[in-house]
Backbone bond lengths (Angstrom), bond angles and torsions (degrees), N, CA, C in turn:
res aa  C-N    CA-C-N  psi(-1)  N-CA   C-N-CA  omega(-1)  CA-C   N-CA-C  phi
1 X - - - 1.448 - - 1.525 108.75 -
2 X 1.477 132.10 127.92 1.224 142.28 154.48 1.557 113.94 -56.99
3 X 1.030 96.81 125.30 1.604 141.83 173.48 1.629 108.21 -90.45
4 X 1.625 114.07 103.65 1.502 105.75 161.06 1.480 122.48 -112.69
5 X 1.108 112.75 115.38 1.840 115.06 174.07 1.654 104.92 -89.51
6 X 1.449 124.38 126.57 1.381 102.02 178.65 2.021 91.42 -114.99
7 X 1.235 87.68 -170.05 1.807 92.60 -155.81 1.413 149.11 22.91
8 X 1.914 107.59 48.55 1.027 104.82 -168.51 1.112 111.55 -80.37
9 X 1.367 137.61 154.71 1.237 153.06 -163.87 1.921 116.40 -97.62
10 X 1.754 109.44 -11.26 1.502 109.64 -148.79 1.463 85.31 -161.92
11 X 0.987 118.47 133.06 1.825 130.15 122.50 1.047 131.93 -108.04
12 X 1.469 115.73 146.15 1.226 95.41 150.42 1.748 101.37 -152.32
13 X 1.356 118.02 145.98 1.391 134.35 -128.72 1.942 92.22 -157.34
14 X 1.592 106.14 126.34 1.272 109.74 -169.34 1.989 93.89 -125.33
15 X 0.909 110.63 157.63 1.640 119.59 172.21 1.851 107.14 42.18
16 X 1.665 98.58 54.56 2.012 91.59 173.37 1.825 96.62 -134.48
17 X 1.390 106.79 156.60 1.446 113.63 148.82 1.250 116.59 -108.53
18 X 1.682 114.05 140.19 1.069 143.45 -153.85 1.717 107.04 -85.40
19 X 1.051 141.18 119.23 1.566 108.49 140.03 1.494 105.76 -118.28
20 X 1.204 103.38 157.06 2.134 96.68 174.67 1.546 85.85 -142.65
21 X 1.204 100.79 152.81 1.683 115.72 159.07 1.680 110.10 -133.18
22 X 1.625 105.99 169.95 1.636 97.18 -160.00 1.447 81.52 -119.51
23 X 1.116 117.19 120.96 1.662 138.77 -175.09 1.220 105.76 -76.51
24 X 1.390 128.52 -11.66 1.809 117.87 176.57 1.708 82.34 147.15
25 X 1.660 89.89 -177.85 1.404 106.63 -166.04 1.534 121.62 -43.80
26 X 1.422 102.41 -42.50 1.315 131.17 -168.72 1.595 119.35 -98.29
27 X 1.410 116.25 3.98 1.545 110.25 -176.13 1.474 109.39 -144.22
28 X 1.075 127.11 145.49 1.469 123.74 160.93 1.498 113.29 -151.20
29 X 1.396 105.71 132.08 1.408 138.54 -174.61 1.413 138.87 -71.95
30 X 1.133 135.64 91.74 1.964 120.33 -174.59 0.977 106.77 -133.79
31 X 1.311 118.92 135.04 1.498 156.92 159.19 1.223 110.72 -56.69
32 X 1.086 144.00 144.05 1.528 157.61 146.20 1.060 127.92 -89.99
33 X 1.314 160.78 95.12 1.330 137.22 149.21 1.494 133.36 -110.65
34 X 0.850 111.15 122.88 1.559 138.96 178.90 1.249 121.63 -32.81
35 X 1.093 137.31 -170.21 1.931 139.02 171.47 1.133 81.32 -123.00
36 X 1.627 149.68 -32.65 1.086 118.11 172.06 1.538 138.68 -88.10
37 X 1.759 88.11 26.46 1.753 99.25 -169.52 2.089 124.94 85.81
38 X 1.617 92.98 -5.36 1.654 87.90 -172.15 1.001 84.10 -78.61
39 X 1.712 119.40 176.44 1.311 135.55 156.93 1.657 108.64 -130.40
40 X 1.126 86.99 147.96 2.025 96.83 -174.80 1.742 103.25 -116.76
41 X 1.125 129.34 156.41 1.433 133.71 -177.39 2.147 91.29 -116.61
42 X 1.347 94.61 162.20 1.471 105.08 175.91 1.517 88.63 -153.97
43 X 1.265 111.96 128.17 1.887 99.43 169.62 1.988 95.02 -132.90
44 X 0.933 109.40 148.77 1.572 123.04 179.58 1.705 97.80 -118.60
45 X 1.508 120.36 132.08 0.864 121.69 165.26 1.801 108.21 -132.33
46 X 1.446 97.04 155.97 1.745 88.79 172.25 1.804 108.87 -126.85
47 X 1.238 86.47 112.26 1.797 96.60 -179.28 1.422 115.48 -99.06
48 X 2.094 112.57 72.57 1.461 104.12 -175.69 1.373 88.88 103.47
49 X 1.120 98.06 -170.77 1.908 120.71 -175.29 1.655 98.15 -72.18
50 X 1.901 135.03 1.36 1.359 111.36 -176.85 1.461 100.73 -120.22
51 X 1.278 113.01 160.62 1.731 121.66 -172.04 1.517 98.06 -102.81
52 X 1.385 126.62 128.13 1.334 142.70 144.09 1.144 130.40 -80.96
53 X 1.576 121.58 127.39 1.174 114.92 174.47 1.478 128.52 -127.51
54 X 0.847 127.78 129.60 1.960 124.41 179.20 1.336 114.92 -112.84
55 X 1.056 129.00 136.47 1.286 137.13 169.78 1.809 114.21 -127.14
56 X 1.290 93.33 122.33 1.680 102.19 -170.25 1.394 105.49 -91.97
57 X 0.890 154.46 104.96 1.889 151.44 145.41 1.597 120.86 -41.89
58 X 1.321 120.23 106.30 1.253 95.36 161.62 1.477 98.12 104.73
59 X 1.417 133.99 2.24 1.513 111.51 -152.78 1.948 101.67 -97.07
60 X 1.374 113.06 21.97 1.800 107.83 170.76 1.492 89.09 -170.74
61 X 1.608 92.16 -159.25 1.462 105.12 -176.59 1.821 109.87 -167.35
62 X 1.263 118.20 104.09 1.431 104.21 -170.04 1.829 119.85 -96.80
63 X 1.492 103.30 24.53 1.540 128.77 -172.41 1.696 101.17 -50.94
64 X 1.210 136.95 78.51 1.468 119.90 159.40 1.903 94.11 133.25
65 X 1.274 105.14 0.03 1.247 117.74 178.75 1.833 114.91 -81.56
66 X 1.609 123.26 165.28 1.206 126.74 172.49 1.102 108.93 -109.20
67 X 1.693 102.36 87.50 1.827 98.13 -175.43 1.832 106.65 -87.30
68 X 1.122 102.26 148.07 1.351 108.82 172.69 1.610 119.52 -63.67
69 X 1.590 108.03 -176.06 1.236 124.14 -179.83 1.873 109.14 -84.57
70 X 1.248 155.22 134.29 1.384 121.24 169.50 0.987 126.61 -71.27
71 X 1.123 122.31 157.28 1.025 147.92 -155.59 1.967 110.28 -116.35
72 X 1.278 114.47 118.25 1.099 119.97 -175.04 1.488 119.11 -109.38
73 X 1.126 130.04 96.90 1.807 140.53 153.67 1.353 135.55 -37.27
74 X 1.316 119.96 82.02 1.466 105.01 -179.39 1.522 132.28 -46.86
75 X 0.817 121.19 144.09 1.616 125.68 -157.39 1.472 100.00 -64.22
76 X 1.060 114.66 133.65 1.891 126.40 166.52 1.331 95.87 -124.08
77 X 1.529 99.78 166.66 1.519 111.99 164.92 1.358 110.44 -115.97
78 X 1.246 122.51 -169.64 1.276 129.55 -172.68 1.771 127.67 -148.98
């Protein structure tokens, strides 16, 4: 079951790889994954001059899966 916390202020997160992507001016995206295969979502949005934040718990599971190597993006703008 997904778990939503919205405006958290802090993580902190031991044994995961990261990926985030920046969804447009106003949003940016990260992935979680676990050593035990869960994955967690974190999304930051900015609505106006205030920052939103959500953090999902729990929302997959890549246990038995062929996850790749990451993959790194050179920075563009937009």
């Amino acid at each position: 079951m997904t778990e939503e916390l919205k405006n958290v202020d802090e993580l902190f997160l031991d044994n995961v790889s990261v990926h985030y992507e920046v969804m447009g001016d106003d949003a940016v995206w990260f992935s979680f994954t676990h050593s035990n295969g869960q994955i967690d979502h974190f999304n930051i949005v900015r609505k106006g001059k205030k920052l939103s934040t959500i953090y999902s718990c729990n929302t997959g599971n890549v246990k038995g899966m062929n996850v790749e190597e990451p993959t790194i993006v050179p920075k563009h703008s937009f």
